[in-house]
C-alpha positions as a LaTeX table, in Angstrom:
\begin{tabular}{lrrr}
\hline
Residue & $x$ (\AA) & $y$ (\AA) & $z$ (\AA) \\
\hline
Unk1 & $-58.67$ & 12.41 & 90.35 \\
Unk2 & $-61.32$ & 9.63 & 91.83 \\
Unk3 & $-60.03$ & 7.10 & 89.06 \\
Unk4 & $-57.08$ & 6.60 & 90.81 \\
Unk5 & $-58.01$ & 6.20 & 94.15 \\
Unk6 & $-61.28$ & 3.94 & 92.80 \\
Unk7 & $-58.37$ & 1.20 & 91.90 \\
Unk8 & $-58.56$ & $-1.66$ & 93.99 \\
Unk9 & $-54.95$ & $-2.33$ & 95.41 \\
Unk10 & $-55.49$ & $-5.75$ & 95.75 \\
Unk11 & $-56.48$ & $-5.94$ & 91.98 \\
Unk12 & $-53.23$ & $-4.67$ & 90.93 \\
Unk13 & $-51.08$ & $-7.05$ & 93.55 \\
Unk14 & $-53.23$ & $-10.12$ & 91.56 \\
Unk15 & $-52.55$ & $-8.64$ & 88.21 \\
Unk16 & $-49.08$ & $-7.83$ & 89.03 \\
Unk17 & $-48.76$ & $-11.87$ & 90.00 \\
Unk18 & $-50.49$ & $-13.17$ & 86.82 \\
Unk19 & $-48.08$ & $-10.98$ & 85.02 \\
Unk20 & $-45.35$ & $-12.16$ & 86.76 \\
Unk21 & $-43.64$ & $-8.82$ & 87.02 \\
Unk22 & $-40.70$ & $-9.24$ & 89.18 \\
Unk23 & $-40.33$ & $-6.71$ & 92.95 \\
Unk24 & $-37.69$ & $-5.05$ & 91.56 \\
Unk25 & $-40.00$ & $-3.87$ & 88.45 \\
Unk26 & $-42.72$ & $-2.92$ & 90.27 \\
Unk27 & $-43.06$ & 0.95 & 90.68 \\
Unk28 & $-42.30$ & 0.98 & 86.34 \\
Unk29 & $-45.28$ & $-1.60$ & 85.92 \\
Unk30 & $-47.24$ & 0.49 & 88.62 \\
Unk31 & $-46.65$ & 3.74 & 86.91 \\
Unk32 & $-47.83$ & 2.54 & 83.30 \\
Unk33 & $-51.11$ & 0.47 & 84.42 \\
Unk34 & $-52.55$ & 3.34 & 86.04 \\
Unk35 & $-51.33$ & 5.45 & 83.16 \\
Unk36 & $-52.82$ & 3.64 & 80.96 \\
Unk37 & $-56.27$ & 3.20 & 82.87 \\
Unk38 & $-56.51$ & 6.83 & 82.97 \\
Unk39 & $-56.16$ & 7.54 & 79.29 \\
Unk40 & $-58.47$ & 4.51 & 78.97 \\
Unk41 & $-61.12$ & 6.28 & 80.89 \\
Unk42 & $-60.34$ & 9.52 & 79.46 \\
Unk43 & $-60.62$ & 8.56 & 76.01 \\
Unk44 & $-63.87$ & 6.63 & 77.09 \\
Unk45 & $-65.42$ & 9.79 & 78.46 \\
Unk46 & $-64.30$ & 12.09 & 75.71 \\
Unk47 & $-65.45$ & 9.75 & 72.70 \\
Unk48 & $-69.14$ & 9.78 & 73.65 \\
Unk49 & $-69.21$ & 13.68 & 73.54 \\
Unk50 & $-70.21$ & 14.77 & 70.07 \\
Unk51 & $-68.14$ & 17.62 & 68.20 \\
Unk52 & $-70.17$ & 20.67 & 67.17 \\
Unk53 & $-67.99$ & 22.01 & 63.94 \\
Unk54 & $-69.22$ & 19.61 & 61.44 \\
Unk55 & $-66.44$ & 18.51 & 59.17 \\
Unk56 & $-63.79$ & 20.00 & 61.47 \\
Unk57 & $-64.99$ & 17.62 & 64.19 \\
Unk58 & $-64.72$ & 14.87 & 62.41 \\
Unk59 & $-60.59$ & 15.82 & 61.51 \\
Unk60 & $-60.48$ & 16.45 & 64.86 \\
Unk61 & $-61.70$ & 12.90 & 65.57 \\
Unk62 & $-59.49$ & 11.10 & 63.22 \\
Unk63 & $-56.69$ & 12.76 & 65.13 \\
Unk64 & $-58.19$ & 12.19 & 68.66 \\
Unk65 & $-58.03$ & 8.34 & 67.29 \\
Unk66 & $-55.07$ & 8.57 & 65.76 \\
Unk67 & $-53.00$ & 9.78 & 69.13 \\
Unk68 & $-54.87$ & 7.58 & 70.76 \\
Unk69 & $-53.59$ & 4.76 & 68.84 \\
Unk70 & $-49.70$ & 6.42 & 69.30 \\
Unk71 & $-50.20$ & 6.67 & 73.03 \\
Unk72 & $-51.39$ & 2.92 & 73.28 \\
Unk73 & $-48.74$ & 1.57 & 71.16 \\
Unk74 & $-46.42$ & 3.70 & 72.86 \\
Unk75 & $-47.44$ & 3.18 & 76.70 \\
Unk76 & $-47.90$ & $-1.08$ & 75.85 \\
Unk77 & $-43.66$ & $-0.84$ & 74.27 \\
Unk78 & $-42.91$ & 0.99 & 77.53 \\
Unk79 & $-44.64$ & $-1.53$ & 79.58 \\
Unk80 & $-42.83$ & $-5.04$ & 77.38 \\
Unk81 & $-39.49$ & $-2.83$ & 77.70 \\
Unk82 & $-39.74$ & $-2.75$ & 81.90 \\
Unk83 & $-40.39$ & $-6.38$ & 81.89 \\
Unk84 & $-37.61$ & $-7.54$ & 79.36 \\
Unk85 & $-35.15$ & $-5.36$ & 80.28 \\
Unk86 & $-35.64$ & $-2.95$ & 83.18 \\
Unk87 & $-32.55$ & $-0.42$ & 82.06 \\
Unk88 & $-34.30$ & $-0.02$ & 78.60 \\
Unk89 & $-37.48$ & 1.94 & 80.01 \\
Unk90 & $-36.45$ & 4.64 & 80.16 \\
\hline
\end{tabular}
């Protein structure tokens, strides 16, 4: 995928330091930033796309949204677990 290899490294190393995410945390905090920038771009490109099944498309959008919410929620509890507690993520 040309998301991931369009992410500047030095971005994340400044990021990373602003965060203050300690070494040892690193690969967890690496692993759910770009997670989390791909579903951000995938849920980007997919929401612009209209649905073609009238009224099923739009229960098909209020469950797009509401996984989307799930995933966020879950992916940002994942991401305050690594840096609290590093043997609580999992």
């Amino acid at each position: 995928m040309g998301l991931i290899q369009d992410i500047k490294e030095d971005a994340l190393f400044d990021r990373a330091g602003k965060e203050k995410v300690p070494f040892f945390q690193w690969f967890k905090w690496l692993e759910t930033t770009i997670n989390q920038e791909v579903l951000k771009f995938l849920f980007k490109s997919k929401a612009g796309k209209p649905e073609s099944n009238g009224s099923k498309g739009d229960k098909k959008t209020l469950e797009k949204e509401k996984v989307k919410k799930e995933l966020s929620s879950y992916l940002e509890t994942q991401r305050r677990k690594s840096q609290l507690n590093p043997d609580l993520a999992g």
